[in-house]
N, C-alpha and C positions, 0 to 999 in steps of 0.2 A: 929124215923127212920123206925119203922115196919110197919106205912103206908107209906112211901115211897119205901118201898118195895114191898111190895103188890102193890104198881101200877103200877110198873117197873117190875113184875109176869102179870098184866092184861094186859099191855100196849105192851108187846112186849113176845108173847107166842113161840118166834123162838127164845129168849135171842142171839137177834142180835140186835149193831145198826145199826139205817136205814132198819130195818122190823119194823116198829110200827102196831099194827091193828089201824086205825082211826076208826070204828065203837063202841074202846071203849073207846075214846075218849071223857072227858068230862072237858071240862074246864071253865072260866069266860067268859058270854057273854059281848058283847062290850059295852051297858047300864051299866052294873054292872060296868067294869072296868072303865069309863066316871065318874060314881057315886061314885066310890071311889076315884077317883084323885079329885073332887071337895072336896071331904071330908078330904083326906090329906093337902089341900090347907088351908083348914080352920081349919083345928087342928095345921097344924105348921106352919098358918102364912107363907106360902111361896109360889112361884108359883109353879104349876105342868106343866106339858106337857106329852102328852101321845103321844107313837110311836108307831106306829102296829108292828111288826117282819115282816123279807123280807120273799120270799117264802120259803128257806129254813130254816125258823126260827120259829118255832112253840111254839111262845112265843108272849105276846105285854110288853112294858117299859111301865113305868112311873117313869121320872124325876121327881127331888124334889131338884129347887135350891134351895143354901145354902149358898153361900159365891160368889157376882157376881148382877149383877141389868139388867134390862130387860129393850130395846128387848136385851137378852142372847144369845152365840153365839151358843147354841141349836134350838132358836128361826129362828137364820138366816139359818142356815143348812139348818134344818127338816120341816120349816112351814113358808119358805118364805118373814119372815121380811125383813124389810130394813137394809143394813149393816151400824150402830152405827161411827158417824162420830169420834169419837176417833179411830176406827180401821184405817183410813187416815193418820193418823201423822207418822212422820219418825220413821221407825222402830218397829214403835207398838207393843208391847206384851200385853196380855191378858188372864188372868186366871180365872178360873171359880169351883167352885166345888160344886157335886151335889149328893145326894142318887138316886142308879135308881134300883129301883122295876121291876123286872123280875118277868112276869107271864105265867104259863104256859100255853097253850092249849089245852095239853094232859091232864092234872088232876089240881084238884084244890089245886096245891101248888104255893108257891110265895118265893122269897128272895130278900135278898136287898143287892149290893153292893155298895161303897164309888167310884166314877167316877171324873175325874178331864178332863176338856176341855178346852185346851190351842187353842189361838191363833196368828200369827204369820202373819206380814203385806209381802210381798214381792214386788217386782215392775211392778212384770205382777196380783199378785192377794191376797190372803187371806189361809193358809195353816190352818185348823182348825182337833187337832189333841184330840180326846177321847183315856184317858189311865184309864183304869177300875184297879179296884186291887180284891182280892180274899177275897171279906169281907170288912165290917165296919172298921177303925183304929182310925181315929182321933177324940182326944177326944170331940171336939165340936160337932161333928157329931152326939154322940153316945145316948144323950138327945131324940134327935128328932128320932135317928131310935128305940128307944122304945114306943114312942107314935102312929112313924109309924105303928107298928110289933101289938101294942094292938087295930087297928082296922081292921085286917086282920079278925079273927072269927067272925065281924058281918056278914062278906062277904062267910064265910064259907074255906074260904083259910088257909090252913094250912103253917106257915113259918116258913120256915128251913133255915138250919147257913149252908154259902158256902161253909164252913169249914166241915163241916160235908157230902158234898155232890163232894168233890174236889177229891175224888180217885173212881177208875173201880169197880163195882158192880161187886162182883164174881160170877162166872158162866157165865158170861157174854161175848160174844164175839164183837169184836171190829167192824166187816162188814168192809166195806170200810173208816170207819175213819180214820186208821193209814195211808191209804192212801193219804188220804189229808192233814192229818197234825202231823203226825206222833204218836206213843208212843201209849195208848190208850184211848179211852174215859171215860167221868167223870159224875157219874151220872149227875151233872148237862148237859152234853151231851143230856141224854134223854129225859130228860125232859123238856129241856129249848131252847139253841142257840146249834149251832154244833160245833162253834168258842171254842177254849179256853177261858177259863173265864175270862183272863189277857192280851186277844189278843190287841193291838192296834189298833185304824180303824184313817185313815186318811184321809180326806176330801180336795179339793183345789177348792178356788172358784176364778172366773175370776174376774179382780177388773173391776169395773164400777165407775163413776163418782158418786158423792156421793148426795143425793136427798135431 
């Protein structure tokens, strides 16, 4: 934790969030992060996918299905697949569970948490609902996020436990965060998304005929 702190010292010299200096900004380029999701894919035997961060997300994922078969409903989301004709049948439910590797932009750290992506048929469309948790739990999981976590230092990334990064960095002031979302921010804040770490995102797709 005392190089996360020191970068959370370079990174934000006003100890506000939402003042970051970007000039000392230095995180994973998009090769490197490309080259390590092929590399996670081939040490756990699983598919990857990589998602950039929106604009206000100074972060890129990388998925790591676990429990679920492809095209996934990551896949239809994020990269356009065709929607899985089992999601057609009456009332469909579909679950999904995945590790997603949050990296940062700002510095070369990384974490990983336990994601579950349900899906939900309706009659006009497709309700596809990501519920992240605050860290690793299940035990199947926990195998593959150590092989995960031991090829982070080829890459130079340091990885830290959500657990360890889930409360306000003292000294530190909240900026405009309490604003949007109240209470105050979590080093993982700074570092990472601005969202809570446990935030729900929900997604709804229009149904179309099935190809």
């Amino acid at each position: 934790m005392s190089s996360v702190d020191q970068a959370l010292d370079q990174l934000y010299p006003t100890r506000t969030w939402g003042e970051p200096d970007d000039a000392r900004s230095a995180g994973i380029a998009p090769d490197e992060l490309a080259a390590l999701a092929d590399e996670i894919a081939q040490e756990l035997s699983a598919a990857t996918f990589v998602r950039a961060g929106g604009d206000d997300e100074p972060c890129d994922y990388i998925y790591v299905l676990c429990l679920g078969r492809t095209p996934c409903a990551l896949q239809v989301r994020d990269h356009g697949a065709a929607v899985p004709i089992e999601w057609y049948e009456p009332e469909a439910r579909i679950s999904e569970l995945y590790l997603r590797l949050v990296v940062s932009q700002r510095a070369r750290v990384a974490a990983a948490q336990q994601i579950a992506i349900d899906v939900s048929a309706t009659p006009d469309g497709f309700v596809i609902t990501e519920r992240p948790r605050a860290g690793v739990y299940d035990a199947p999981l926990l195998p593959r996020l150590q092989r995960l976590v031991a090829l982070l230092p080829t890459y130079e990334l340091l990885s830290v436990d959500f657990g360890d990064i889930a409360h306000a960095p003292p000294g530190f002031a909240a900026g405009e965060w309490t604003a949007l979302y109240a209470g105050q921010p979590a080093i993982a804040n700074y570092l990472f998304f601005p969202q809570p770490a446990t935030m729900v995102a929900t997604t709804v797709l229009e149904r179309r005929a099935p190809s």
